[in-house]
C-alpha positions as CSV (number, residue, x, y, z in Angstrom):
1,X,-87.7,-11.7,-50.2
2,X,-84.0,-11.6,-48.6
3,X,-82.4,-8.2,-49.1
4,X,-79.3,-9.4,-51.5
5,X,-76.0,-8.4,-49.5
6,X,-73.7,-7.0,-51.2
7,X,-70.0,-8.5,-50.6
8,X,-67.4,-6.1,-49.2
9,X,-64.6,-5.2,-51.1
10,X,-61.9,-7.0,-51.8
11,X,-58.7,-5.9,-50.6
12,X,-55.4,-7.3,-50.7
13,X,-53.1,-8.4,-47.5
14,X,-50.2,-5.7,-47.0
15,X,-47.1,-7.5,-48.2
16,X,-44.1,-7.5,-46.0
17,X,-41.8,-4.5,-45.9
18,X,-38.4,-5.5,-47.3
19,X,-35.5,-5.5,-44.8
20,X,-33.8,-2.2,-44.8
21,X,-30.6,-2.4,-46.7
22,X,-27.7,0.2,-46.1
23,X,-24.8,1.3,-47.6
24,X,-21.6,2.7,-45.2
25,X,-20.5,5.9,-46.3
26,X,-17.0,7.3,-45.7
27,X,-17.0,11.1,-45.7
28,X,-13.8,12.2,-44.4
29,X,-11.0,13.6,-46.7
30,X,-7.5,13.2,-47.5
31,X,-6.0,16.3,-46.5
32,X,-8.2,16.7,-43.2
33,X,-6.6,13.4,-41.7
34,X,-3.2,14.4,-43.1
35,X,-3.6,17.9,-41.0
36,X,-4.3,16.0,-37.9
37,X,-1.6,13.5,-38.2
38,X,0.9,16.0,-39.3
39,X,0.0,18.5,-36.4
40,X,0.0,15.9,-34.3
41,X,3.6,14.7,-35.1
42,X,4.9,18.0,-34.5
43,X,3.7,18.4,-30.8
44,X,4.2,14.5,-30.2
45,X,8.3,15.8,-31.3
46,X,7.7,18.6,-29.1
47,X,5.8,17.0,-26.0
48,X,8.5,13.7,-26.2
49,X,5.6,11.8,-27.4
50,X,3.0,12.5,-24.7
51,X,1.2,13.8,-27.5
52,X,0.0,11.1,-28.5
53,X,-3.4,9.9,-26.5
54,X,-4.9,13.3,-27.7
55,X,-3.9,12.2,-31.3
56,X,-5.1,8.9,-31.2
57,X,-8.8,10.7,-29.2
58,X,-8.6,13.0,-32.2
59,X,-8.0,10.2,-35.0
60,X,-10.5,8.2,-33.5
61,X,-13.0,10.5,-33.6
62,X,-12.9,11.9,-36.9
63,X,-12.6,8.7,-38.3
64,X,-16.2,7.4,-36.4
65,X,-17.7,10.8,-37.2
66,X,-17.1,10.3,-40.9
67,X,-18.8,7.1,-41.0
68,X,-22.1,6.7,-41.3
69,X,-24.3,4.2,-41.6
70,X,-28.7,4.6,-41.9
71,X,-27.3,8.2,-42.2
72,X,-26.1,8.3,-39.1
73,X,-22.5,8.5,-37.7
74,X,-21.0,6.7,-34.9
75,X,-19.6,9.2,-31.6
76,X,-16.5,8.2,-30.1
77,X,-16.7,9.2,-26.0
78,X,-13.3,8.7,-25.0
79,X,-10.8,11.1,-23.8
80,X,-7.0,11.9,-24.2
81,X,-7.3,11.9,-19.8
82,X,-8.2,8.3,-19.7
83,X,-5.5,7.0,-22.0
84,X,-3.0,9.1,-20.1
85,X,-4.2,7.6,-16.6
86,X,-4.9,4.0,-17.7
87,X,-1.0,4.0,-19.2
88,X,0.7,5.3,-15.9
89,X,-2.0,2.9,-13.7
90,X,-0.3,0.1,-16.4
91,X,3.2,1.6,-15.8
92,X,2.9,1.3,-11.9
93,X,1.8,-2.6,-12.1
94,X,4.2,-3.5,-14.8
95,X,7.4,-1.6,-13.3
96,X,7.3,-3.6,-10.4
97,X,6.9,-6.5,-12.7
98,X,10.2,-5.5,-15.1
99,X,12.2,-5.1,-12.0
100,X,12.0,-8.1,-10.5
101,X,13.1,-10.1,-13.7
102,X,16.0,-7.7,-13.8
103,X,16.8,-8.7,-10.3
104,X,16.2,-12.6,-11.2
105,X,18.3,-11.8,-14.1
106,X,21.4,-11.0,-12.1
107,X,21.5,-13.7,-9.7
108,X,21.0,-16.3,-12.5
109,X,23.6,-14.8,-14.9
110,X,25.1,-18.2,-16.1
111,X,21.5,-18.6,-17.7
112,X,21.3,-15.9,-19.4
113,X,21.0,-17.5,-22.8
114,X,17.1,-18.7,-21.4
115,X,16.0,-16.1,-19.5
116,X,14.6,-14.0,-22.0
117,X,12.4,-16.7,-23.2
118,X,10.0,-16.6,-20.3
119,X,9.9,-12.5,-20.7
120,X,8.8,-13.0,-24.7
121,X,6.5,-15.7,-23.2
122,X,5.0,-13.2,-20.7
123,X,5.1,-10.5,-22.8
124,X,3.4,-12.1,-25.5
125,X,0.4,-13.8,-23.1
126,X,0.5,-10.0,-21.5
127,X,-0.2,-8.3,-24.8
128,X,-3.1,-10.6,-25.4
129,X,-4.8,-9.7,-22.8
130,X,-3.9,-6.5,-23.4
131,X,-5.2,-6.0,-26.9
132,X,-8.4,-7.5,-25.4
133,X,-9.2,-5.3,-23.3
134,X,-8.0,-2.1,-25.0
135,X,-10.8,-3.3,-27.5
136,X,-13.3,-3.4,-25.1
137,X,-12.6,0.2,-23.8
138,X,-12.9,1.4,-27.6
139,X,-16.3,-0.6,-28.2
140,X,-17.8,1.1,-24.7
141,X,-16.6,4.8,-26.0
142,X,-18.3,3.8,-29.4
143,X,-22.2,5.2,-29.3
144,X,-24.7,4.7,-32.2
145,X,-27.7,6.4,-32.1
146,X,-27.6,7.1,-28.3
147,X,-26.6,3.4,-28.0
148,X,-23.2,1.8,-26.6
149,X,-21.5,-1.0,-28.0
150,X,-20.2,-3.3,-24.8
151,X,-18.4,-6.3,-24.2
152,X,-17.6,-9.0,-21.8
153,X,-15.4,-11.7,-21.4
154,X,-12.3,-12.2,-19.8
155,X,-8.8,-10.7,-20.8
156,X,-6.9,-13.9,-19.6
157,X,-9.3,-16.0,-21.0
158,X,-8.6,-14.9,-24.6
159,X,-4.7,-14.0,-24.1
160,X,-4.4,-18.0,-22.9
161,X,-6.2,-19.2,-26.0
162,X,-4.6,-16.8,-28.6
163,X,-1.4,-18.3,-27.0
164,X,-1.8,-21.4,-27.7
165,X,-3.5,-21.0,-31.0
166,X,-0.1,-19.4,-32.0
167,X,1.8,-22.2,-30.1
168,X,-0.1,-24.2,-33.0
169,X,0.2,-22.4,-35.5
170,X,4.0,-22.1,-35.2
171,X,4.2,-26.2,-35.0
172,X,1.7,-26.0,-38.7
173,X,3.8,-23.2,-39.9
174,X,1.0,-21.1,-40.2
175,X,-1.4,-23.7,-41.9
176,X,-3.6,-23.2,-38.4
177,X,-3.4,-19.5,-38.7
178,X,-7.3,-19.6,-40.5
179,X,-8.7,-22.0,-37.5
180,X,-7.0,-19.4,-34.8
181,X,-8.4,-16.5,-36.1
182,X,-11.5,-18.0,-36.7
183,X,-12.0,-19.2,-32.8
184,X,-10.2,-15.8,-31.8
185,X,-12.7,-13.7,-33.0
186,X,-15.6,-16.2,-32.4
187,X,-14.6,-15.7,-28.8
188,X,-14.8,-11.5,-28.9
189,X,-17.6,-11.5,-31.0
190,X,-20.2,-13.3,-28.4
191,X,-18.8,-10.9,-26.0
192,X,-19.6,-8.4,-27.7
193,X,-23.4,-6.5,-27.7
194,X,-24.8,-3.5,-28.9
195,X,-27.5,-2.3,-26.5
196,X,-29.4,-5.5,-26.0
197,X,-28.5,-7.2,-29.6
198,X,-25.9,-10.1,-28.7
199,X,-22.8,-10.3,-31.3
200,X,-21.8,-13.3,-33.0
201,X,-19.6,-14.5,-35.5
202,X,-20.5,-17.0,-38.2
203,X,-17.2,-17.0,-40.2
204,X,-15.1,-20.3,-40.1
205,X,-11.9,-21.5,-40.4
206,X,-12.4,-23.0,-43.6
207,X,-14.1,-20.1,-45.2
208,X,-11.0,-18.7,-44.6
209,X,-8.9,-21.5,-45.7
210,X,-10.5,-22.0,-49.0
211,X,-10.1,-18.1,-49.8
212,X,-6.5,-18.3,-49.2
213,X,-4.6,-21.2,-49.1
214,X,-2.8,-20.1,-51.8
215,X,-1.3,-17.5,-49.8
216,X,-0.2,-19.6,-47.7
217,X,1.7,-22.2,-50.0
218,X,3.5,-19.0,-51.7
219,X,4.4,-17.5,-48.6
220,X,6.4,-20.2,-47.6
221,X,9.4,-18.8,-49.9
222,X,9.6,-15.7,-47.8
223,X,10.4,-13.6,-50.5
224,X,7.0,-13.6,-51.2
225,X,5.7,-12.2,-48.4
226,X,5.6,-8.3,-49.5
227,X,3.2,-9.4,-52.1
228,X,1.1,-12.1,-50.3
229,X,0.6,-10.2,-47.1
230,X,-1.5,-7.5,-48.8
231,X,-3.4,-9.9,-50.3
232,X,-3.9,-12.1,-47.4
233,X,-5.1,-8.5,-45.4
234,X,-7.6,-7.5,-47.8
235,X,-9.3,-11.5,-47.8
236,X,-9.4,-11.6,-43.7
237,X,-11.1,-8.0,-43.6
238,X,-14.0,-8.9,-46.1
239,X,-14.3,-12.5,-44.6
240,X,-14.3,-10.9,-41.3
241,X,-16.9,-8.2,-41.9
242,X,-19.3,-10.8,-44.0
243,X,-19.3,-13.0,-40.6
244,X,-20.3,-10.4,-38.4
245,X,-23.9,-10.9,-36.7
246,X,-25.8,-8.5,-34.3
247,X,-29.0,-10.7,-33.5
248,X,-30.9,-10.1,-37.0
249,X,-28.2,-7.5,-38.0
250,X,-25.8,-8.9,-40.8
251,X,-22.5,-7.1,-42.7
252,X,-21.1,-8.2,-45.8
253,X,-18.2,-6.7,-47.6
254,X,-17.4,-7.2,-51.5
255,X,-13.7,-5.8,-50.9
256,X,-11.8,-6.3,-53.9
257,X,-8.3,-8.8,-53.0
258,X,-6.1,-6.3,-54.6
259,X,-7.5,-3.5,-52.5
260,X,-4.8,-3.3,-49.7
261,X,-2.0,-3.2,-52.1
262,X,-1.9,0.7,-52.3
263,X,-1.9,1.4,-49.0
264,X,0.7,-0.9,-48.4
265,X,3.1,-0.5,-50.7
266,X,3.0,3.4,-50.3
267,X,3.9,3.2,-46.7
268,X,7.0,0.9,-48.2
269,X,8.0,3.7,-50.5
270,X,7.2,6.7,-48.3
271,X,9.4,4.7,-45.5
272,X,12.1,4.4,-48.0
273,X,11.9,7.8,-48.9
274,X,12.3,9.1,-45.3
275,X,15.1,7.2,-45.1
276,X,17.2,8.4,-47.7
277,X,16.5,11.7,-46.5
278,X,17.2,11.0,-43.3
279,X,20.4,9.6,-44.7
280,X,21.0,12.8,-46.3
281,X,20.6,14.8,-43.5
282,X,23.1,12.6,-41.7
283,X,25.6,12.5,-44.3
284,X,25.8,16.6,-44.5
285,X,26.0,16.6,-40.8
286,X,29.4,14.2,-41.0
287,X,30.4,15.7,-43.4
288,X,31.0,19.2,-42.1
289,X,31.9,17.6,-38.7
290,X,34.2,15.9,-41.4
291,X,35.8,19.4,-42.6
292,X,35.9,21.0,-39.0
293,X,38.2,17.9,-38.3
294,X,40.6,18.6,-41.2
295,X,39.2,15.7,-43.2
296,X,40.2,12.7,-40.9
297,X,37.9,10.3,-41.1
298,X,39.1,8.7,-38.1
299,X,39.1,11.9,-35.7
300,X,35.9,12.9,-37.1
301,X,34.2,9.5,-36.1
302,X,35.9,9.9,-32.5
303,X,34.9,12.8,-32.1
304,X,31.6,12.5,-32.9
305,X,31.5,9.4,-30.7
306,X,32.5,11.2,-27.9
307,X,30.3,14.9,-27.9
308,X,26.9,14.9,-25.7
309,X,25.5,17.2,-28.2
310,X,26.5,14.8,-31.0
311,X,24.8,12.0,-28.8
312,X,21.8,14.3,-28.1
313,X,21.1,15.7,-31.8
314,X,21.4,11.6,-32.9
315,X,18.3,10.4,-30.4
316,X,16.1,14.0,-31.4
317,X,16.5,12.2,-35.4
318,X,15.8,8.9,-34.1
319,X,13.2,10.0,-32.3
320,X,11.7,12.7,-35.6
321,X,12.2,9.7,-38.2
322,X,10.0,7.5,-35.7
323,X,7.5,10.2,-35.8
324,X,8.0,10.6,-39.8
325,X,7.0,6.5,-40.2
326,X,4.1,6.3,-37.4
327,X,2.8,9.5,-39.3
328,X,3.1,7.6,-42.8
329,X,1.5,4.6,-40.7
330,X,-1.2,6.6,-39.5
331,X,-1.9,7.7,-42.8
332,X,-2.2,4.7,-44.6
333,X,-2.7,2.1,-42.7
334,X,-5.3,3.9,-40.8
335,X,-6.9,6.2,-42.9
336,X,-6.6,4.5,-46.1
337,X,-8.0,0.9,-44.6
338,X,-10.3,2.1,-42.8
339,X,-11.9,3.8,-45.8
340,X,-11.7,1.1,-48.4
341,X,-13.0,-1.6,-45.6
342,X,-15.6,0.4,-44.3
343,X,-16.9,1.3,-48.3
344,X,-16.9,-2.0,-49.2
345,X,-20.0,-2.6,-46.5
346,X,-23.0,-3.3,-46.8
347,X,-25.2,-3.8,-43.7
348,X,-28.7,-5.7,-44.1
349,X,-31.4,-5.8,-41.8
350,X,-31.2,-2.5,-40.2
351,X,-34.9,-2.6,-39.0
352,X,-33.8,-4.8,-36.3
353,X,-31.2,-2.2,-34.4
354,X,-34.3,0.5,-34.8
355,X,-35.9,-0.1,-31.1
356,X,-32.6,-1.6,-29.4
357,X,-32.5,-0.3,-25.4
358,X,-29.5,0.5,-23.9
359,X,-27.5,-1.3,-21.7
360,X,-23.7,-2.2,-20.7
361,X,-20.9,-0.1,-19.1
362,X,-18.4,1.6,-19.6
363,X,-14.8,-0.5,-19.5
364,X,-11.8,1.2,-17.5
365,X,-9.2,2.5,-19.9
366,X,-6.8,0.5,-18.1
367,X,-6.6,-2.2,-20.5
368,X,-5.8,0.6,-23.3
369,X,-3.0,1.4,-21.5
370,X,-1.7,-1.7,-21.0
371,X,-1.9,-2.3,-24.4
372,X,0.0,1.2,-25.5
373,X,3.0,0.9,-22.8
374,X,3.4,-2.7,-25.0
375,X,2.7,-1.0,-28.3
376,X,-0.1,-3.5,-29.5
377,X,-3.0,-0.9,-29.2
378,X,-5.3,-1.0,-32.4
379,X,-8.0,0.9,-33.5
């Protein structure tokens, strides 16, 4: 008789491990940021404003270092040096540039009234490209887990189609603007790589459109526009960070559309606030100059008009209430957007960037100082 087998034992198929879901985490505080901008004010008033590319390396770090994602933070690798040397390499090939308009302009006086249009033209197709490639520097100095983020593309290439998608959207009166950025950032995103994951961009025009057309209609009285630019600001940053694609990496963002009113509308006041006092201040100053004068209004203002130290002592407060708002800027527009943007993210499908190799180069900073001599560079 057959020995009666006995069958093994039953056990069940290992199910599928969900995708690993993350939360970003902003970790940096108020007053830490404040310190650095306000320090960095002081010796940007004290340096004539060469300061400022070891402020901006400083912002930029603390700002990736208190963000985190998986647990870990980003590292930003660039360096004050290579701001400094990419703006005077930018200086040297646009000098050259500025000069011989200047020349063009004198020999062609009797057009004057059209010769600055083809400077705001080139200027405008120059900053472009400029902002194009000061964003590929930042993504090479941005490392994540011993990874780079890269990019490719061309400069020109985007400058000439951000032109004339704001040709258009001057001829719609903004009802384009959706569509441009849309295709704009279509264009940097599948240039843009972490390791070996490819970036893309799955956000549309009309995603955009149908979140704020609104906006649009009201913004045509521009009264409006203090109240509906916040609100069109806070749509485009969460329908930008929910179309954001890494291969199998996704974002999405559930920023609220009243988020970017606070930041905003403080930098409004704080500017208005700096202004009155800078008002004061001026008014004591004529004022005494007033009295040494014997109260003429009339000699006071001549004189005034006439003294090098008068001149001198007016450009240092120009120059310190500049300082005053980019700090307030900094502050809020920086600090305070990058925080509520980047807790408003979720990222899915981090098992995907777990074995990514490296690859890509680093970019030349010369693009980031193209981009600061025509004071369009971002963060």
């Amino acid at each position: 008789m057959d020995a009666v087998t006995t069958p093994p034992p039953y056990v069940p198929e290992a199910s599928p491990a969900p995708a690993r879901t993350d939360r970003i985490v902003y970790s940096g505080r108020p007053f830490e940021f404040r310190k650095i901008v306000t320090r960095g004010a002081v010796l940007e008033f004290f340096t004539v404003g060469f300061y400022r590319f070891w402020l901006a390396t400083d912002l930029r770090r603390y700002l990736w270092s208190h963000t985190s994602v998986d647990g870990d933070a980003p590292e930003y690798t660039g360096t004050a040096k290579e701001l400094l040397l990419g703006l005077l390499f930018a200086t040297a090939i646009l000098a050259p540039i500025f000069l011989l308009y200047f020349l063009v302009g004198l020999e062609a006086e009797r057009y004057q009234a059209f010769a600055s249009i083809p400077l705001i033209v080139f200027f405008y197709v120059f900053s472009q490209f400029a902002t194009y490639r000061a964003r590929r520097y930042r993504m090479t100095r941005t490392v994540w887990r011993g990874v780079r983020l890269w990019m490719t593309g061309s400069g020109w290439a985007y400058a000439w189609r951000a032109s004339l998608w704001m040709l258009l959207t001057i001829v719609t009166i903004g009802f384009a603007l959706p569509w441009a950025e849309a295709a704009l950032e279509r264009y940097k995103a599948r240039h843009t790589h972490y390791g070996t994951l490819a970036g893309r961009f799955e956000g549309t025009g009309w995603g955009l459109f149908k979140r704020g057309w609104w906006l649009w209609l009201l913004s045509l009285f521009i009264v409006t526009i203090p109240f509906t630019y916040p609100l069109y600001k806070a749509i485009v940053w969460r329908w930008w960070v929910s179309g954001i694609r890494f291969d199998g990496v996704s974002f999405a963002s559930d920023l609220r559309r009243g988020a970017m009113m606070g930041p905003y509308w403080k930098l409004v006041g704080w500017m208005l606030v700096l202004l009155l006092l800078d008002g004061m201040v001026l008014g004591s100053a004529f004022g005494v100059a007033w009295l040494l004068h014997g109260g003429s209004a009339q000699a006071t203002t001549l004189a005034l008009r006439d003294s090098y130290l008068a001149t001198g002592l007016g450009l240092l407060n120009y120059f310190a209430v500049m300082l005053a708002f980019g700090a307030v800027k900094r502050i809020y527009l920086i600090r305070d957007v990058w925080q509520r943007v980047a807790q408003s993210v979720t990222v899915h499908n981090l098992d995907v960037a777990d074995d990514v190799a490296a690859l890509g180069d680093q970019a030349s900073a010369l693009g980031e100082g193209f981009a600061d001599s025509l004071d369009v560079a971002g963060f």
